[in-house]
C-alpha positions as a Python dict, from the first residue, in 0.01 Angstrom:
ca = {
    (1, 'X'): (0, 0, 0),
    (2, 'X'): (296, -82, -248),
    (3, 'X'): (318, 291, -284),
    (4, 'X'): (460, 358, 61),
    (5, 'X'): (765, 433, 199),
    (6, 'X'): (886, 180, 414),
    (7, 'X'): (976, 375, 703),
    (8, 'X'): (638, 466, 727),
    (9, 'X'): (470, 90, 674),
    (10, 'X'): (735, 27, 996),
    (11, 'X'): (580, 313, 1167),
    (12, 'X'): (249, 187, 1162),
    (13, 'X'): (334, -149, 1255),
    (14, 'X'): (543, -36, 1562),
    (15, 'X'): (208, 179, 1670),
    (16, 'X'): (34, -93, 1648),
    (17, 'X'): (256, -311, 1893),
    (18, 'X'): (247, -7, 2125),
    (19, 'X'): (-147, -2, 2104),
    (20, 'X'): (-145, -369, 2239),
    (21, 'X'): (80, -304, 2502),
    (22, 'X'): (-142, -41, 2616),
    (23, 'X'): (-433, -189, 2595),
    (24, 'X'): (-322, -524, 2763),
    (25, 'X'): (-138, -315, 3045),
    (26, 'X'): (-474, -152, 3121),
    (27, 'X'): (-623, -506, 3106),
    (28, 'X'): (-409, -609, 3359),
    (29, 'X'): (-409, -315, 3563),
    (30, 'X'): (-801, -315, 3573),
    (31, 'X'): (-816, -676, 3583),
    (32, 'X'): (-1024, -667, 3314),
    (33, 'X'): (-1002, -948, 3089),
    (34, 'X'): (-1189, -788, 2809),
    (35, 'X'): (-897, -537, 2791),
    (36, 'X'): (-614, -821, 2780),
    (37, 'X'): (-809, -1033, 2511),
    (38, 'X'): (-850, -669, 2282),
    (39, 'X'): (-448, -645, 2346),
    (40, 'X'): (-397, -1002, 2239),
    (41, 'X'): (-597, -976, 1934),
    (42, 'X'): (-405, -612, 1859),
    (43, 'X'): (-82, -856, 1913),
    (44, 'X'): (-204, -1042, 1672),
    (45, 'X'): (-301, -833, 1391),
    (46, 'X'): (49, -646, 1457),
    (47, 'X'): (251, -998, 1386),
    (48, 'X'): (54, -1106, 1089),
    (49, 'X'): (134, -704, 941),
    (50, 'X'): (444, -736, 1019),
    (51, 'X'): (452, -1038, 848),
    (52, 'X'): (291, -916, 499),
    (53, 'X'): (557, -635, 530),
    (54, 'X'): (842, -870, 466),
    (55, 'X'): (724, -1038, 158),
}
């Protein structure tokens, strides 16, 4: 992934937040905690990208 620009590695990340705020918005709106547990792991995986993007 070295070979990317880094607008785009930024774009993915970003859609990835905005996935897990979807997904844990639904949770909540549903009340379904399957939903809010998907958006927390999608959190996750978003921080620890955005995280390998730095170094």
């Amino acid at each position: 992934m070295r070979d990317q620009k880094p607008s785009k590695r930024n774009l993915e990340t970003v859609s990835l937040f905005v996935v897990a705020l979807l997904v844990g918005a639904v949770g909540l709106y549903t009340s379904n905690n399957g939903f809010i547990v998907a958006g927390a792991i999608f959190l996750l995986v978003g921080f620890i990208m955005a995280i390998n993007r730095k170094r």
